[in-house]
C-alpha positions as CSV (number, residue, x, y, z in Angstrom):
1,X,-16.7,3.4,-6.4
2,X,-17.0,0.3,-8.8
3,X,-13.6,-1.5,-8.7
4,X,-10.2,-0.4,-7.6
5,X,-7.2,-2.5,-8.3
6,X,-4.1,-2.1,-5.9
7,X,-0.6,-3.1,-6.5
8,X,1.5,-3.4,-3.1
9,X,5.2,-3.9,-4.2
10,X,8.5,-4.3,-2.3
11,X,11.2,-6.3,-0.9
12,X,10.9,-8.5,2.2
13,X,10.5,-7.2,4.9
14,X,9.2,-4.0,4.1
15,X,5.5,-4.8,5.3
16,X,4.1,-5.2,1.7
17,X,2.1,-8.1,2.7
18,X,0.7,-6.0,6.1
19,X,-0.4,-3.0,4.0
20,X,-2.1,-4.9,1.8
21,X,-4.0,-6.7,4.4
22,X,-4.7,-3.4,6.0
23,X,-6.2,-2.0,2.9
24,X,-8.0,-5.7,2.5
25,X,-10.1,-5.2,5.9
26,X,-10.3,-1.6,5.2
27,X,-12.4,-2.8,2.2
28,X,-14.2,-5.5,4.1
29,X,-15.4,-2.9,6.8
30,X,-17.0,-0.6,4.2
31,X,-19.1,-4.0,3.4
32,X,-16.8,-4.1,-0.3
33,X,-16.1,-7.5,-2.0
34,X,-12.4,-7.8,-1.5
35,X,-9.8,-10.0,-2.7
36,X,-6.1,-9.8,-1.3
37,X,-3.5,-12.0,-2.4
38,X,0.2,-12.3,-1.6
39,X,3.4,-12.9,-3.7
40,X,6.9,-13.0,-2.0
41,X,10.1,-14.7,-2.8
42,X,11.8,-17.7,-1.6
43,X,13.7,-15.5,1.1
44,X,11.1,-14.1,3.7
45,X,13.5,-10.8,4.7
46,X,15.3,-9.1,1.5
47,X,13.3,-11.7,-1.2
48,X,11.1,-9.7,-3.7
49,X,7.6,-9.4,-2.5
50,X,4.1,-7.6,-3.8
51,X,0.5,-8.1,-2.8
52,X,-2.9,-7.3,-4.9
53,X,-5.6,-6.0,-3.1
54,X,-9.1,-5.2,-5.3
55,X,-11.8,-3.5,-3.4
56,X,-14.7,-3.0,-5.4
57,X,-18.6,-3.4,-5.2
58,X,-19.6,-6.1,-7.1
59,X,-18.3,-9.7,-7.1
60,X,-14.8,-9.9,-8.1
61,X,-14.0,-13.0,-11.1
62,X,-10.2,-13.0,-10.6
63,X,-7.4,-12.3,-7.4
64,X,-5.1,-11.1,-10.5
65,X,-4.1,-7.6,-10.9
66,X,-2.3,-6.9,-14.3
67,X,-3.8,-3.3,-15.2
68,X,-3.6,-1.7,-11.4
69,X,-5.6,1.8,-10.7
70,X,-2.6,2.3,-8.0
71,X,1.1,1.2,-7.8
72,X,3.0,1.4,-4.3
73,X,6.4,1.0,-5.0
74,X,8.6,0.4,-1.9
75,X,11.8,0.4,-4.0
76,X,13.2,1.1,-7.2
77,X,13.5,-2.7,-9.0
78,X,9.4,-2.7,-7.9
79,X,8.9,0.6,-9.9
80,X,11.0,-0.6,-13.1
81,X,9.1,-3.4,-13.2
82,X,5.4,-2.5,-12.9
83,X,5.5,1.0,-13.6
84,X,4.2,0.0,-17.3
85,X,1.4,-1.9,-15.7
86,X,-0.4,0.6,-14.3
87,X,-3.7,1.9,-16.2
88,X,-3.9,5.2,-17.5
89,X,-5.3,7.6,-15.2
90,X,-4.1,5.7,-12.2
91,X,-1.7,6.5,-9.7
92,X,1.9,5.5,-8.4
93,X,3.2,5.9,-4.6
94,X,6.8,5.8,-4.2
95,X,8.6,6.1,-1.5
96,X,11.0,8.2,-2.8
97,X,13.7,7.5,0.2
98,X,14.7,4.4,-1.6
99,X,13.8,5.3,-5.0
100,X,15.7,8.1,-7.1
101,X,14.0,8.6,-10.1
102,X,10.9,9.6,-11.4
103,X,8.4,7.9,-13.5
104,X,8.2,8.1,-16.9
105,X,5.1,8.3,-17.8
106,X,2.6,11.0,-17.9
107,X,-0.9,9.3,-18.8
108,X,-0.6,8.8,-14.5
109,X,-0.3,10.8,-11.5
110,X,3.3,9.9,-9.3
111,X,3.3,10.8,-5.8
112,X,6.8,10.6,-4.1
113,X,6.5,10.4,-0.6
114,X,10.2,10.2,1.2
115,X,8.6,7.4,3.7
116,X,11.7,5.7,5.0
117,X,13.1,9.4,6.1
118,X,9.9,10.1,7.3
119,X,9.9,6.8,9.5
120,X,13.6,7.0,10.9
121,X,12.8,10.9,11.8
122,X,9.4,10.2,13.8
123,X,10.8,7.0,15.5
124,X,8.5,4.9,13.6
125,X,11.6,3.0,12.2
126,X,9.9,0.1,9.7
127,X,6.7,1.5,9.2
128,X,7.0,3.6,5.8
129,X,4.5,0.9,4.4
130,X,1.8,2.6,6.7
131,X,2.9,6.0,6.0
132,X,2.3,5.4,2.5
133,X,-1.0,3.9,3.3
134,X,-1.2,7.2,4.9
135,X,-1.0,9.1,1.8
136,X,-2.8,6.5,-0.6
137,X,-5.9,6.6,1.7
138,X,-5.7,10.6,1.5
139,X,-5.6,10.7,-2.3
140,X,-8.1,7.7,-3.2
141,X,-11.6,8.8,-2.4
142,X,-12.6,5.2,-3.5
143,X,-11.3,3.8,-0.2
144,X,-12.3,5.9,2.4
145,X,-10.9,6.8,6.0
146,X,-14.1,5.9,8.3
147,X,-12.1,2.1,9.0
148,X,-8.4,3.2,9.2
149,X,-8.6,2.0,13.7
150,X,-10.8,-0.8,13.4
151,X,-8.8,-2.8,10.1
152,X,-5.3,-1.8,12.2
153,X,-7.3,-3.8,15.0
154,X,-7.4,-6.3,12.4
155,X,-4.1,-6.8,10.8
156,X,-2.2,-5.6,14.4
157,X,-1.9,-9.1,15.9
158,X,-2.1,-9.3,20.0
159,X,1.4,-10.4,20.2
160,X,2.2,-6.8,18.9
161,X,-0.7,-5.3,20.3
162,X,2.4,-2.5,21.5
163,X,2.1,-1.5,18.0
164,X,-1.2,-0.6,17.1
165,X,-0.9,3.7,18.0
166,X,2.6,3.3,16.6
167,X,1.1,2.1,13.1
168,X,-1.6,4.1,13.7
169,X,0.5,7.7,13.9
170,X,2.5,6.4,11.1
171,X,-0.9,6.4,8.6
172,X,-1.9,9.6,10.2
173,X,1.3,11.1,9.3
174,X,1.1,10.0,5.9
175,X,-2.4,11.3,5.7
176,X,-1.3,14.3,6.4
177,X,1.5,15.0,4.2
């Protein structure tokens, strides 16, 4: 696997911070060094917010992402403004609900995935970030599906223990897009 380097990015609210702790314990299950580390804006709901998760196999020297392997962009100003970022040969998720355009590159592979829609439609209102962890565990052999029910055992806190096979459809329906 060596070492994959994951941009989460979003608005408040949008669970950017929640995927990339999913993907975090993911990682920690499959006995990988792992570094997650939040960003958000001064307002909690509706303030700017990303995440950096690195899973890889040997020690990791810094939290900072500024080349990621994968981009998820939750909405369009997190697209414009990483989209450059992103090392050649990597990938972008978009959830192409919220997002209208394409990218415009092609040194990396896009995948639009209309996870808002998707969300409202299946009654899993608020959980496009997990169908896009859905899709971004389907197309990144590097991290594996063997821990998707154990790390949402993780990151599903007791208080909203109602929502664990909620969360839990929501990635399987991304997986399977």
């Amino acid at each position: 696997m060596g070492t994959t380097q994951i941009l989460i990015a979003g608005f408040g609210g949008q669970g950017v911070l929640f995927a990339g702790k999913f993907l975090a314990y993911m990682g920690l299950m499959e006995d990988k060094q792992v570094s997650w580390l939040p960003s958000y804006g001064p307002e909690m709901r509706g303030g700017t917010a990303n995440c950096s998760v690195i899973i890889s196999d040997e020690s990791i020297g810094s939290p900072i992402v500024s080349a990621p392997d994968i981009l998820i962009a939750m909405n369009l100003p997190s697209l414009d403004k990483y989209e450059s970022s992103v090392a050649s040969g990597g990938m972008i998720f978009i959830d192409g609900t919220l997002i209208s355009r394409g990218i415009e590159r092609n040194d990396v592979k896009m995948h639009n995935i209309d996870a808002t829609k998707l969300a409202s439609q299946n009654g899993y209102s608020g959980l496009s970030n997990m169908i896009i962890m859905g899709k971004v565990i389907k197309e990144c052999p590097a991290l594996g599906n063997a821990y998707v029910e154990a790390a949402l055992s993780k990151v599903v806190s007791e208080r909203h223990r109602n929502l664990y096979d909620s969360n839990l459809a929501a990635v399987t329906l991304g997986y399977n897009i």
